[in-house]
TORPA-4810 file (N, C-alpha, C, O; in nm, 3 decimals):
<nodes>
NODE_1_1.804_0.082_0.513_1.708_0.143_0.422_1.568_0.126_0.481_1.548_0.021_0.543_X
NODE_2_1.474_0.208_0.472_1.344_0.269_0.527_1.255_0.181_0.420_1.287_0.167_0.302_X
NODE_3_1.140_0.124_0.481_1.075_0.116_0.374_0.993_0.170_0.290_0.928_0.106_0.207_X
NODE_4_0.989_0.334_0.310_0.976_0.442_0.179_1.072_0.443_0.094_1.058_0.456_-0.028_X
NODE_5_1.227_0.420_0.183_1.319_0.437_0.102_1.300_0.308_-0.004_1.265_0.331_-0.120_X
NODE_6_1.313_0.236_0.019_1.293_0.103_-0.068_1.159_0.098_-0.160_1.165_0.044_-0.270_X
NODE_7_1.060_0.146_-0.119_0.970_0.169_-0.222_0.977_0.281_-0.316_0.922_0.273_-0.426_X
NODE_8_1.044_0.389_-0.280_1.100_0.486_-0.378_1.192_0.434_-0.470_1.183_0.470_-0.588_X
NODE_9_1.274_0.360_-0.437_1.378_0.297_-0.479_1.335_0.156_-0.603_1.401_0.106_-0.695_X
NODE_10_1.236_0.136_-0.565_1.153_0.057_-0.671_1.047_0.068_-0.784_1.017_-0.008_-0.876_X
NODE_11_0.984_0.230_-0.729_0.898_0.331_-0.797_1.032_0.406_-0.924_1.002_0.435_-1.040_X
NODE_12_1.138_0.420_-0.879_1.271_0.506_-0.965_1.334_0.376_-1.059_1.433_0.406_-1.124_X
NODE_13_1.295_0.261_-1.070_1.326_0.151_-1.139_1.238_0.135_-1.196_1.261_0.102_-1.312_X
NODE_14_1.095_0.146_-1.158_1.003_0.116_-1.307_0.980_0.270_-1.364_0.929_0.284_-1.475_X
NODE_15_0.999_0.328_-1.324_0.995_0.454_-1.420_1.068_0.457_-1.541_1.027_0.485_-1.654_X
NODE_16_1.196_0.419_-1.497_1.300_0.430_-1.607_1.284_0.275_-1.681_1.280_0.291_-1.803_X
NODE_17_1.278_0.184_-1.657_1.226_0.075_-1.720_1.310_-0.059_-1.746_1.403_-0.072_-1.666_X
NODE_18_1.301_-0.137_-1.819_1.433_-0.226_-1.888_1.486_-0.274_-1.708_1.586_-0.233_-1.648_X
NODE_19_1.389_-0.366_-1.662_1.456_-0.388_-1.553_1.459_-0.522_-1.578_1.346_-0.560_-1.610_X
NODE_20_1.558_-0.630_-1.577_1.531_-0.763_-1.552_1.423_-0.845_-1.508_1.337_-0.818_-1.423_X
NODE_21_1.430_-0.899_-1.543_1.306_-0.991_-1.477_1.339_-1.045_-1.343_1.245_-1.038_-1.263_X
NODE_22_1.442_-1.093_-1.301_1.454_-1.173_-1.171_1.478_-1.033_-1.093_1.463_-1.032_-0.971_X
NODE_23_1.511_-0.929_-1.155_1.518_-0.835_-1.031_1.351_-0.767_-1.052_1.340_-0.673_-0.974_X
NODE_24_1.249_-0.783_-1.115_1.154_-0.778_-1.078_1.061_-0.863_-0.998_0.962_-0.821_-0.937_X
NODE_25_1.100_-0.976_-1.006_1.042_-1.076_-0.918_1.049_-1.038_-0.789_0.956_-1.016_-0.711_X
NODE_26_1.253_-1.028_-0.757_1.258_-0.955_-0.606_1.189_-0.894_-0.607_1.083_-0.932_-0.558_X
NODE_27_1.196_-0.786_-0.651_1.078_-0.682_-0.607_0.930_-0.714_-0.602_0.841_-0.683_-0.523_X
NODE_28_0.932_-0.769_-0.688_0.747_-0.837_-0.673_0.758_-0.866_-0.491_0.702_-0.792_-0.410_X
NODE_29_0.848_-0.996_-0.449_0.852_-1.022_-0.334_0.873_-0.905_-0.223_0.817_-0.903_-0.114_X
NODE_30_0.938_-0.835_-0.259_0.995_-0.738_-0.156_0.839_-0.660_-0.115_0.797_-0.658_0.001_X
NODE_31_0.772_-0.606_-0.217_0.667_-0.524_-0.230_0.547_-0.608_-0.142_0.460_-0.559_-0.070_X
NODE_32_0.569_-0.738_-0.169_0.426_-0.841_-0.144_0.522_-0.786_0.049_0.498_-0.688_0.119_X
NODE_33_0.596_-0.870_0.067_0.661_-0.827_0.221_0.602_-0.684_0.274_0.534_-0.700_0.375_X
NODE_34_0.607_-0.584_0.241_0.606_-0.459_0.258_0.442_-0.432_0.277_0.405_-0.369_0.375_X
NODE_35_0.334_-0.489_0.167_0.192_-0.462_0.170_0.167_-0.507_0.286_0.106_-0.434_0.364_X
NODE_36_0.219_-0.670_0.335_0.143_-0.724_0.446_0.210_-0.659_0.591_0.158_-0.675_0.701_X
NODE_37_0.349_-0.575_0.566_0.344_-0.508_0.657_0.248_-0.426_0.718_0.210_-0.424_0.835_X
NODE_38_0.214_-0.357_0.619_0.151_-0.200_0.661_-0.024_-0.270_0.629_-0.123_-0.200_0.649_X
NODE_39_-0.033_-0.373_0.592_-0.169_-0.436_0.619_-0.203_-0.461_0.751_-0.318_-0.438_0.788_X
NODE_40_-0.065_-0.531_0.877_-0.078_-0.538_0.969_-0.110_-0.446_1.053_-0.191_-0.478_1.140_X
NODE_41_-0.058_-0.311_1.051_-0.072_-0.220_1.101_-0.166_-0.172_1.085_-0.217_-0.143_1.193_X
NODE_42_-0.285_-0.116_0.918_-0.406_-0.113_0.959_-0.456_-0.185_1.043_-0.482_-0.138_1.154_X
NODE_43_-0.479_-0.302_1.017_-0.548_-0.395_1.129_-0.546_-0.363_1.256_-0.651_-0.382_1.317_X
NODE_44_-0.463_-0.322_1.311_-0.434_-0.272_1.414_-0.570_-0.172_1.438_-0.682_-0.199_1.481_X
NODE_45_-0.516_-0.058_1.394_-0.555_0.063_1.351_-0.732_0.064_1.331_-0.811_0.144_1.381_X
NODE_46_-0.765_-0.066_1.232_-0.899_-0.067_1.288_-0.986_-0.136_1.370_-1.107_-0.126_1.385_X
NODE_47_-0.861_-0.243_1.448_-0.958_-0.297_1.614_-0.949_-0.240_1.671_-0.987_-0.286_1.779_X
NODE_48_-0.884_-0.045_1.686_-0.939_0.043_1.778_-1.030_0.112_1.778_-1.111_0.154_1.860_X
NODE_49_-1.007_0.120_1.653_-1.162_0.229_1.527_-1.295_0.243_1.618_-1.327_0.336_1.693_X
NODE_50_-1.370_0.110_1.587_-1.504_0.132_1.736_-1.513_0.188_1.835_-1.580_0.288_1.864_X
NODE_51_-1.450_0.131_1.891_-1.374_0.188_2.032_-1.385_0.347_2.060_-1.451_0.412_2.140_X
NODE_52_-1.308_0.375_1.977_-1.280_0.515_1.974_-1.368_0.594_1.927_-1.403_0.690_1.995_X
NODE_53_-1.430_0.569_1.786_-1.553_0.594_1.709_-1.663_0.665_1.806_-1.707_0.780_1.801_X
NODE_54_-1.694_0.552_1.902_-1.812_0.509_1.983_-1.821_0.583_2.085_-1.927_0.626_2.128_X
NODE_55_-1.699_0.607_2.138_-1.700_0.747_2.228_-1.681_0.865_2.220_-1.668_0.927_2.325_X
NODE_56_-1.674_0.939_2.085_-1.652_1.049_2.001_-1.833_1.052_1.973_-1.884_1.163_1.990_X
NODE_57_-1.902_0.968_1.943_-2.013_0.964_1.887_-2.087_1.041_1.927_-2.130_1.125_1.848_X
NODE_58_-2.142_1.039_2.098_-2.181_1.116_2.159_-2.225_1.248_2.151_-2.333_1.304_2.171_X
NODE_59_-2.089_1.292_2.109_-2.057_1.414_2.099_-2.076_1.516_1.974_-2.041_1.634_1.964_X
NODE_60_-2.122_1.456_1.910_-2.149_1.503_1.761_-2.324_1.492_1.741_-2.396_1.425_1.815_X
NODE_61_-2.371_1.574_1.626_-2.483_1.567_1.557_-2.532_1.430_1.479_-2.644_1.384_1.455_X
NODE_62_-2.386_1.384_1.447_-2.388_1.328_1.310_-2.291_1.261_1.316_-2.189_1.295_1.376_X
NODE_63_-2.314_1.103_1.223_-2.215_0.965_1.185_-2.091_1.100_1.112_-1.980_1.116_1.162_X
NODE_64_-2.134_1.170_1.010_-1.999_1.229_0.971_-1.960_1.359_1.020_-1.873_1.418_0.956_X
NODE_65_-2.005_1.409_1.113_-1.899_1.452_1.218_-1.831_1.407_1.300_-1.721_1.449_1.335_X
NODE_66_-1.904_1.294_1.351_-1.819_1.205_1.445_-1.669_1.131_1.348_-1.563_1.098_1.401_X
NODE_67_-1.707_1.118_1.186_-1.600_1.036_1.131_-1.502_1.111_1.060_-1.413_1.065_0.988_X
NODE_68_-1.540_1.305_1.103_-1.445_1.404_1.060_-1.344_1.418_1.189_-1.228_1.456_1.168_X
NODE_69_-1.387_1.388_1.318_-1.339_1.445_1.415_-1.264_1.283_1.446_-1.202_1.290_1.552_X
NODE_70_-1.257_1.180_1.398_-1.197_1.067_1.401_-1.045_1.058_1.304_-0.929_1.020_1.320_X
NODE_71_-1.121_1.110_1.211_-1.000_1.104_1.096_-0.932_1.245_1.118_-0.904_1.302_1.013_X
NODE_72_-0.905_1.300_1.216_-0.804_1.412_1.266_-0.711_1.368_1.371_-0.610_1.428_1.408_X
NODE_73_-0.774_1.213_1.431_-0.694_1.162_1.528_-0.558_1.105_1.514_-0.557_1.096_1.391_X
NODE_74_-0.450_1.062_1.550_-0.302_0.993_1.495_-0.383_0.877_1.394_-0.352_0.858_1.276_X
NODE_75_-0.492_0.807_1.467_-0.472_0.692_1.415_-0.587_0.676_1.265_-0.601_0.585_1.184_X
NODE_76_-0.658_0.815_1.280_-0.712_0.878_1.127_-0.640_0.912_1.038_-0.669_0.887_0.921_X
NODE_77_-0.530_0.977_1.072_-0.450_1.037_0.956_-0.355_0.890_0.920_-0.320_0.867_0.804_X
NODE_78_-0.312_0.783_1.051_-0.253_0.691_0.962_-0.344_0.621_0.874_-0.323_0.620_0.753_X
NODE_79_-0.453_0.557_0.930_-0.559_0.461_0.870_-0.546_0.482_0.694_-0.547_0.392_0.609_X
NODE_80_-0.530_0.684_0.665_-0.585_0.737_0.551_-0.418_0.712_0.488_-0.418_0.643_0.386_X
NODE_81_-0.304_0.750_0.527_-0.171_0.719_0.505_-0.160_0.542_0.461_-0.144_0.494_0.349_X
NODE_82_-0.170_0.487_0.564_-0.150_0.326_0.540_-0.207_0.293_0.428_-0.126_0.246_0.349_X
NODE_83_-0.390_0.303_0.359_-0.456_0.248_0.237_-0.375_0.328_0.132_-0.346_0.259_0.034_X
NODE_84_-0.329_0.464_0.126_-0.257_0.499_0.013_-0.139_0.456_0.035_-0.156_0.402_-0.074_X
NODE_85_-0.042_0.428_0.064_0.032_0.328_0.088_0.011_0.157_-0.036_0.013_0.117_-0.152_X
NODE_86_-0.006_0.122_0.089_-0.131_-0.001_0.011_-0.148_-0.039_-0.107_-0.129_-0.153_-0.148_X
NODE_87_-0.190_0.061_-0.175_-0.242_0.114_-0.294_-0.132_0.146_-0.419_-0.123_0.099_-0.532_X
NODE_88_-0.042_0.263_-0.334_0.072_0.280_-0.411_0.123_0.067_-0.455_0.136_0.018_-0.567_X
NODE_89_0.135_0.009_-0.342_0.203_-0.078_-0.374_0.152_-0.197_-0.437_0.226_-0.289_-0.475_X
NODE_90_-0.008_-0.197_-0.452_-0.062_-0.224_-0.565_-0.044_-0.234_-0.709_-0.074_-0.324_-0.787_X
NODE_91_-0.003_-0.150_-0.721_-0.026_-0.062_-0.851_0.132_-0.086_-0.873_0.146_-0.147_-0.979_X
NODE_92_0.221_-0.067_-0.829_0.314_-0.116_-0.797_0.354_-0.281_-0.891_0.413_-0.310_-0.995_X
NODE_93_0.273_-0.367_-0.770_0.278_-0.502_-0.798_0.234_-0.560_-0.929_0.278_-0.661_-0.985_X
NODE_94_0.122_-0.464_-0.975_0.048_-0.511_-1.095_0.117_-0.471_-1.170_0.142_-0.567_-1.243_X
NODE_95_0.217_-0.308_-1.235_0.303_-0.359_-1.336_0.407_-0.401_-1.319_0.482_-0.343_-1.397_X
NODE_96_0.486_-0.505_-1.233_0.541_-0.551_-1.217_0.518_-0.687_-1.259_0.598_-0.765_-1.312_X
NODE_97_0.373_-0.707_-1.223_0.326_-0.850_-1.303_0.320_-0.849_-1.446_0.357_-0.951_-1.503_X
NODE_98_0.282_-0.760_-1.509_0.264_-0.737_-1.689_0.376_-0.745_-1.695_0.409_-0.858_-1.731_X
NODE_99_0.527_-0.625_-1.661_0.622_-0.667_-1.696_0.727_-0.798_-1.677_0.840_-0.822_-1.719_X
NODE_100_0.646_-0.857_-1.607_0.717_-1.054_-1.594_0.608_-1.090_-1.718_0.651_-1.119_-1.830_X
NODE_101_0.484_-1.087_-1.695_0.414_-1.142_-1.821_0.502_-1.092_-1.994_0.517_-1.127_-2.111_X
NODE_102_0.513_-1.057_-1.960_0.570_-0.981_-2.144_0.710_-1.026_-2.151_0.759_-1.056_-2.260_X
NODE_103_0.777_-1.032_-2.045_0.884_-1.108_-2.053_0.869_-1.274_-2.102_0.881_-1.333_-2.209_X
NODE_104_0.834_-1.314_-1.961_0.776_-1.459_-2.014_0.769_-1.460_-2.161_0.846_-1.535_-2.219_X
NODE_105_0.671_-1.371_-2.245_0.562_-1.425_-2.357_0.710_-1.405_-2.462_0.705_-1.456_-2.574_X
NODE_106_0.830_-1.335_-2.422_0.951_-1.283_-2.522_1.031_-1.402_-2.473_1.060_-1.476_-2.568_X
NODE_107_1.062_-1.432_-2.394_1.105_-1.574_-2.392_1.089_-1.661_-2.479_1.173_-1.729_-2.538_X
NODE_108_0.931_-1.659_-2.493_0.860_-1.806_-2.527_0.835_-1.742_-2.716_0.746_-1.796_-2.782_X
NODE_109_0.894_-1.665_-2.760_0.904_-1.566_-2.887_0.714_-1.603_-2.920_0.645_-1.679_-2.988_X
NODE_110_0.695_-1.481_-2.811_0.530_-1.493_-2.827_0.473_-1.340_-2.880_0.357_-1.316_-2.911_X
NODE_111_0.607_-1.227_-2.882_0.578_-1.133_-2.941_0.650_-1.127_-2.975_0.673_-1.035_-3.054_X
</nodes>
């Protein structure tokens, strides 16, 4: 399994809802695994950034032409791919946390 596939696969579980708690935790974990993946890979992505930036610069009028003609490059269109990414799995993580919180609080007959 891909790890779109697996994040689809975890996006199609909180949709529909009523998921356990320990199988949200995995997933809490799985997701936290997965962010610092594709965290690594920005990183990557932007100790070339300058580099590359800097010699495009030249060539332009302007900081945002130079940062239109950057973000058309492989490693523009990932940079912009990877933070939504990211993001998705954010958003992700956070209701994943409410739904352990609300669990917890039904445990503890707090609602």
């Amino acid at each position: 399994m891909t790890l779109t596939d697996n994040l689809q696969l975890i996006e199609n579980h909180l949709k529909k809802g009523q998921i356990p708690p320990s199988l949200l935790a995995s997933y809490k974990a799985q997701l936290s695994g997965e962010y610092s993946f594709y965290s690594g890979l920005l990183e990557d992505i932007l100790a070339r950034k300058p580099a590359v930036w800097n010699s495009m610069r030249p060539h332009h009028k302007s900081d945002k032409a130079t940062d239109r003609e950057y973000e058309a490059t492989a490693d523009g269109i990932n940079e912009v791919g990877l933070r939504l990414k990211m993001k998705r799995i954010e958003k992700m993580m956070s209701a994943i946390s409410s739904l352990l919180r609300v669990a917890e609080g039904e445990a503890r007959n707090q609602y």
